[in-house]
N, C-alpha and C positions, 0 to 999 in steps of 0.2 A: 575383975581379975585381969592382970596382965598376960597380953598373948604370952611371955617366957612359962608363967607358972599351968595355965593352960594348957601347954606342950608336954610338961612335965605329968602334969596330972594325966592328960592322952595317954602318955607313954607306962604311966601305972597301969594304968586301966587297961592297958593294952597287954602289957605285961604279965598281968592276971589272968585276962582272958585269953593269954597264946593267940592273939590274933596278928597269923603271923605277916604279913602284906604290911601292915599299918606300923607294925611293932618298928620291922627293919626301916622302916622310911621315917618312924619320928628318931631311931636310933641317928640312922645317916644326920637328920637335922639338927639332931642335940647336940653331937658330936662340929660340926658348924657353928652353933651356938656356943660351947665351950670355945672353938679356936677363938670368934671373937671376943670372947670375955677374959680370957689370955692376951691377947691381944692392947685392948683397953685397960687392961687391971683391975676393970670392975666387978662387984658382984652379980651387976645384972644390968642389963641392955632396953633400951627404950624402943616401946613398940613400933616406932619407927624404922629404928635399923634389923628388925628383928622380923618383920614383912621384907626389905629387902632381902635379907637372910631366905626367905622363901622362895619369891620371887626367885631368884639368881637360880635357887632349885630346882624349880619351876620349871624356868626354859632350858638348864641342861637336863632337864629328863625329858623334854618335848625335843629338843637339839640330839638326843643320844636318840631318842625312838625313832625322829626320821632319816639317820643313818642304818638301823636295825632294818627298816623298812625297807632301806637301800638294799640291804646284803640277803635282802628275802629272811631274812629272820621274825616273820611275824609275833612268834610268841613272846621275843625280850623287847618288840615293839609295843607288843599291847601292855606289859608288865610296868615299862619306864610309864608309859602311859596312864595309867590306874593309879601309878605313884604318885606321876603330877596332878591328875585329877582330886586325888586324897587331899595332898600339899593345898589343893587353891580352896580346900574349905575352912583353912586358916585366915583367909585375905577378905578385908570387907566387901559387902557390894562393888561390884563394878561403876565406874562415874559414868551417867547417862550421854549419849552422845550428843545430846539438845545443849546440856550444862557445859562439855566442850567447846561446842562452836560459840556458845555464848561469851565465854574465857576468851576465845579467838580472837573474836570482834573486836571485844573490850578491848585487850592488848594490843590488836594493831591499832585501834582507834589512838591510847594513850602512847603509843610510841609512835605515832604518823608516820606508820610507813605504807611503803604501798609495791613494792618491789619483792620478788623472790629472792634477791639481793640480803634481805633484811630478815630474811626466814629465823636466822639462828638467834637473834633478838626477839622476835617472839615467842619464840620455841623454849627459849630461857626465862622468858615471864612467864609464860602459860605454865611450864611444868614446875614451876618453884610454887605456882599458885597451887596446884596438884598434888605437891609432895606428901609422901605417907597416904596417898587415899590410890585404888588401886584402880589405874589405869596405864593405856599399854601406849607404850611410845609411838608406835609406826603409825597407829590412830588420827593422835595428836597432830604428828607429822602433816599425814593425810588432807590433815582438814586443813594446815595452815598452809599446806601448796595450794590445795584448792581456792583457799581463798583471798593468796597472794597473788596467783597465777591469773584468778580469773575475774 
């Protein structure tokens, strides 16, 4: 089943059951889904774009919660919060961080570099290698200062 009709099928079932937390949050995402399928003029979107579509949700609802957190608003922090937690049990497994540094290597190995100079050359192999599989950029980053740097 494709994550699009999955979300649909959520949002039935959510529907039915008035469960209201999850209802509003696959609402907010469908609604997302539609702009892009407007968008493209298609009928339906590949699960690719449609994890970013989550993603992007993702972290403005973790982005909006540690502003709430700011303004002492604990209760529409923990809320945004529950949202995005909801949102990330659409996304596969997280990629192991052994299987990153291993991408690391390889890619600096095959583009010879050896400079932090060169960071965004392999930052652009490694995540094109990663695409569609759910892992977090600052990560990736992380590893390939570390291993450019040192």
């Amino acid at each position: 089943m494709s994550l699009q009709l999955k979300i649909n099928e959520d949002l039935k079932l959510a529907l039915k059951a008035k469960k209201e937390p999850d209802l509003s949050t696959l609402r907010m995402l469908k609604a997302d889904i539609q702009y892009e399928l407007t968008k493209t003029g298609n009928s339906s979107l590949a699960d690719e774009v449609i994890l970013q579509i989550i993603k992007k949700n993702i972290a403005k609802r973790k982005e909006t919660a540690l502003e709430y957190r700011k303004a002492q608003r604990i209760d529409l922090a923990e809320k945004e919060e529950a949202e995005a937690q909801f949102l990330e049990t659409y996304l596969p497994p997280a990629v192991p961080e052994e299987e990153i540094r291993q991408l690391v290597e390889k890619a600096i190995q095959e583009l010879n570099v050896s400079s932090i100079k060169d960071m965004g050359k392999v930052m652009g192999k490694v995540m094109g290698e990663l695409k569609g599989k759910n892992v977090e950029g600052s990560l990736v980053s992380s590893i390939v200062k570390s291993k450019l740097s040192g």
